[in-house]
C-alpha positions in Angstrom: -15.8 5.7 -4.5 -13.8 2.3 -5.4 -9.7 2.8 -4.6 -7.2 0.3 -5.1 -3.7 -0.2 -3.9 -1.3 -2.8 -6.0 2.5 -3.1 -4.9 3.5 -3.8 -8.7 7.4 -5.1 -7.9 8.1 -2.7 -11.3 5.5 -1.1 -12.8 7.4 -1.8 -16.4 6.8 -5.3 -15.6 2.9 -4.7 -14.4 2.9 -3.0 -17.8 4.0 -5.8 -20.0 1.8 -8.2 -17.7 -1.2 -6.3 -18.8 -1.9 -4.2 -16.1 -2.8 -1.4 -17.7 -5.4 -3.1 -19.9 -7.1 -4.0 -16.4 -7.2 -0.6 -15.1 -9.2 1.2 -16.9 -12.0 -1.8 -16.6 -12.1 -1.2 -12.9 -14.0 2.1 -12.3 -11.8 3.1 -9.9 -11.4 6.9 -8.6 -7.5 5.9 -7.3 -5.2 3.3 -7.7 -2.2 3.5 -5.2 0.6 1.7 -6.7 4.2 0.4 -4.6 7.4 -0.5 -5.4 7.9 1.2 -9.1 11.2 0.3 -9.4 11.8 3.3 -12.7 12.4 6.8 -12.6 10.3 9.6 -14.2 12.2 9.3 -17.3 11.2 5.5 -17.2 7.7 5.9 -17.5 6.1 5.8 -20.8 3.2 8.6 -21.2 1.0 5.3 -21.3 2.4 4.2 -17.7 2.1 8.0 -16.8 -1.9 8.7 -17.9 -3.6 5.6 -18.7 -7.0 6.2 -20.1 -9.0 8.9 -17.6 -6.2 9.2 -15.6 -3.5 11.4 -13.7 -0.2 10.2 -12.2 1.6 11.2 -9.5 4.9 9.4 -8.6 7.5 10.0 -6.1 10.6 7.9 -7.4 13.5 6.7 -5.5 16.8 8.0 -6.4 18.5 4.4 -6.6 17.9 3.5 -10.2 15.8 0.2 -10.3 14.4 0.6 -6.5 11.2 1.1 -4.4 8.8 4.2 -5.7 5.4 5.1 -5.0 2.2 6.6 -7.1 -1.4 7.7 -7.4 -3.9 7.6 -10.2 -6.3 9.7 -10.0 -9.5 10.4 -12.2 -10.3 13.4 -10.0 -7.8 17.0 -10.1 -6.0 16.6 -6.4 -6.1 19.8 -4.4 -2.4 19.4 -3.4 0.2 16.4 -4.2 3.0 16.0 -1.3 6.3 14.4 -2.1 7.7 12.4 0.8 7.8 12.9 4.0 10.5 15.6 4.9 12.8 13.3 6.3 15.9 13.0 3.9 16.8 9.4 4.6 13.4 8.0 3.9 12.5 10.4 1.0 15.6 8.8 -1.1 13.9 5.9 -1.4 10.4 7.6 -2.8 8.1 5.9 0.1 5.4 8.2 0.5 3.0 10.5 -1.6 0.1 11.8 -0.7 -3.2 13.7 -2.7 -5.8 16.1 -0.9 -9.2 16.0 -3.0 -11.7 18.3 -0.7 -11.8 16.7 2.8 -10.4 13.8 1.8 -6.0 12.8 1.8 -5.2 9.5 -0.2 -1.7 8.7 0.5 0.3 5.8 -1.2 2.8 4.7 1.4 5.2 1.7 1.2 7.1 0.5 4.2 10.6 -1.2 3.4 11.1 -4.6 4.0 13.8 -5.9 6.5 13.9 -9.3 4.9 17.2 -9.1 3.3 19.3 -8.6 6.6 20.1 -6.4 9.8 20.7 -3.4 7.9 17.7 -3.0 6.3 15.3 -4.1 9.4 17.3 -1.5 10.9 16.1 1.2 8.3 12.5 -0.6 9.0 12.4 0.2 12.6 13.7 4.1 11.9 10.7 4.3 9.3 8.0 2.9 12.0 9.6 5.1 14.7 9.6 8.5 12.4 6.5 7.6 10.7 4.4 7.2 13.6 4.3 10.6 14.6 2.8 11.6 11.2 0.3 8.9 11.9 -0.5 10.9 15.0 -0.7 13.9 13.3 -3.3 13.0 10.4 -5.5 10.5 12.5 -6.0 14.1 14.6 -6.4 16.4 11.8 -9.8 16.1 11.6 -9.5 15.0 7.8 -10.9 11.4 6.0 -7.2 10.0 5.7 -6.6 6.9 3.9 -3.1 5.5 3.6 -3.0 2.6 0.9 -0.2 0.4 0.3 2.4 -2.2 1.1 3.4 -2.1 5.1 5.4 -5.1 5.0 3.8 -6.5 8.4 1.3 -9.3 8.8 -0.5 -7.6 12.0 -2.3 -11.2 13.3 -1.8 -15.2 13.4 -4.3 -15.3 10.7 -2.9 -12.7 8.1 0.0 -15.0 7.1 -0.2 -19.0 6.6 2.9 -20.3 8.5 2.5 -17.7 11.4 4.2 -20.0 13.6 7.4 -20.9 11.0 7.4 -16.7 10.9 7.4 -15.6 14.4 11.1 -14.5 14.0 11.0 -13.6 10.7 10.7 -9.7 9.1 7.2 -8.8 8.6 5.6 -11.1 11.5 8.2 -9.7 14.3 6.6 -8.7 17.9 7.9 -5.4 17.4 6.4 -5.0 14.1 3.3 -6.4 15.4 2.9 -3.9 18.4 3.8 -1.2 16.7 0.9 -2.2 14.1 -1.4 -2.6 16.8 -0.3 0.9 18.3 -1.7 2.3 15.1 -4.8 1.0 15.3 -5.4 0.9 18.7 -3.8 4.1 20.0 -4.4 6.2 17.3 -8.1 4.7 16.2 -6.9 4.4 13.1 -8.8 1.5 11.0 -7.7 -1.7 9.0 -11.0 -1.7 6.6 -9.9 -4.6 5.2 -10.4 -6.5 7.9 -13.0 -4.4 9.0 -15.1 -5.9 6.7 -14.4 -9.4 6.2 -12.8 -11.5 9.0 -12.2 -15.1 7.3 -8.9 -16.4 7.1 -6.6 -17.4 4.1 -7.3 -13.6 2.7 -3.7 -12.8 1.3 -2.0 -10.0 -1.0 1.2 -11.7 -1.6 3.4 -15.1 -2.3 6.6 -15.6 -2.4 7.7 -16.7 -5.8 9.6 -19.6 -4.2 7.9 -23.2 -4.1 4.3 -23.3 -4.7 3.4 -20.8 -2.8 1.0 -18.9 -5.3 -0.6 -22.7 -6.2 -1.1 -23.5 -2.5 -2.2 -20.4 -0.8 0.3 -20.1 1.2 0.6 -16.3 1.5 0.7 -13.0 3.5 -1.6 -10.5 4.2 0.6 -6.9 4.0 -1.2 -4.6 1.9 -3.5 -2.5 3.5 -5.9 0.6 3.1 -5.8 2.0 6.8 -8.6 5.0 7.3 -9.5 7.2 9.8 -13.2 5.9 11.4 -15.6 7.9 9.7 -14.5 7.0 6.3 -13.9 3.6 7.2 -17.6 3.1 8.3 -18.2 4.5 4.4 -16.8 0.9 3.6 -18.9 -1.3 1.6 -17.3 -3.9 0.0 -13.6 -5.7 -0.6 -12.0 -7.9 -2.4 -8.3 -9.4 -3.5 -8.3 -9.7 -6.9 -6.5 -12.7 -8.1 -8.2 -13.4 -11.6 -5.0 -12.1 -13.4 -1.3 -11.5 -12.0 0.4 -8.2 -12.7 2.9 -8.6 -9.3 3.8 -10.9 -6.8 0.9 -8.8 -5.1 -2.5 -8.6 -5.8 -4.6 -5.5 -6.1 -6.7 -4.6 -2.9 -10.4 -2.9 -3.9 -12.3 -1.5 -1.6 -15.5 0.8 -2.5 -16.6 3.1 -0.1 -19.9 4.9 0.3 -18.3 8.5 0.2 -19.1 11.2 -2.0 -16.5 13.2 -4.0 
């Protein structure tokens, strides 16, 4: 099973970046994509079933703004759209598809970069999505939550960890609460599960040279419950080709669907 999350910063611009001529090369069973930025009437029937696949979107309701979405070559069991909670749902953060045992959820936490007001709406995400962390690390399913989480959990996911200490995304409250999640709740960073060598980012700022010189942070993430992170095999970043300021996350796992 290969799956691969992508925050595409607009998948309209992904598109005409050749994203979808990549896809379909990759033999994946799900691609988790972030940060849409379109509404359902945006999305081309191309953009909504590239070739073998199913989407599934939850849109924000500001035109232009955040979104989430699965592709799937398998029929999901159930598709969930957001998480009941009315302020977080408007801005179309979290989706989630049951195959058998198995819940792949695209989730994308918001960023608190561009002031007070939106770290604020940061914190009240961590704080209300924590408890359904608790809820499907103990519901005895193979849970794997893909996407953009806007943290940099440790000194070596994030070049100038020490320029960044009171910056939005390396914060000591962001950082503990992180460490919460994998700690308390046993849930699994298989990422880094698997390969512990620094300099291993999934985004640049487009300022400067920070694309040329490496200087980046790790924030996307597939977190799994245990069992289904031990079915981890293999990762890797893929940087070949540019679709976002992200790149796509692929890990394959040795689980049977």
């Amino acid at each position: 099973m290969r799956i691969i999350t992508l925050n595409v910063n607009g998948l309209r611009s992904a598109s005409s970046k050749g994203f979808f001529d990549w896809l379909p090369q990759q033999d994946a069973d799900f691609i988790c994509v972030q940060e849409l930025k379109a509404q359902p009437e945006n999305l081309t029937e191309a953009m909504r079933t590239p070739a073998g696949y199913s989407g599934y979107f939850h849109c924000a309701e500001r035109k232009g703004y955040s979104g989430v979405g699965i592709y799937t070559r398998h029929a999901p069991d159930r598709v969930v759209e957001g998480t009941g909670i009315p302020e977080i749902d408007a801005e179309g953060r979290f989706l989630r598809a049951d195959f058998g045992d198995l819940s792949v959820i695209s989730v994308y936490l918001p960023s608190g970069s561009s002031g007070e007001h939106r770290q604020a709406a940061k914190f009240f995400f961590m704080a209300h999505f924590y408890p359904m962390l608790q809820s499907l690390a103990a519901s005895g399913r193979d849970v794997l939550l893909c996407g953009d989480w806007n943290i940099a959990h440790q000194e070596i996911d994030l070049k100038n960890w020490r320029a960044n200490q009171k910056n939005s995304g390396f914060l000591p409250e962001e950082r503990r609460w992180l460490s919460t999640v994998f700690e308390e709740l046993k849930l699994v960073d298989v990422f880094r599960k698997i390969n512990p060598h620094p300099e291993q980012y999934t985004w640049w700022s487009n300022r400067g040279q920070a694309w040329a010189k490496n200087v980046g942070w790790r924030i996307d993430y597939q977190i799994a419950t245990p069992g289904l992170a031990e079915a981890a095999t293999d990762t890797s970043i893929y940087k070949s080709e540019r679709f976002s300021d992200h790149a796509p996350l692929v890990i394959d796992y040795n689980y049977p669907l």
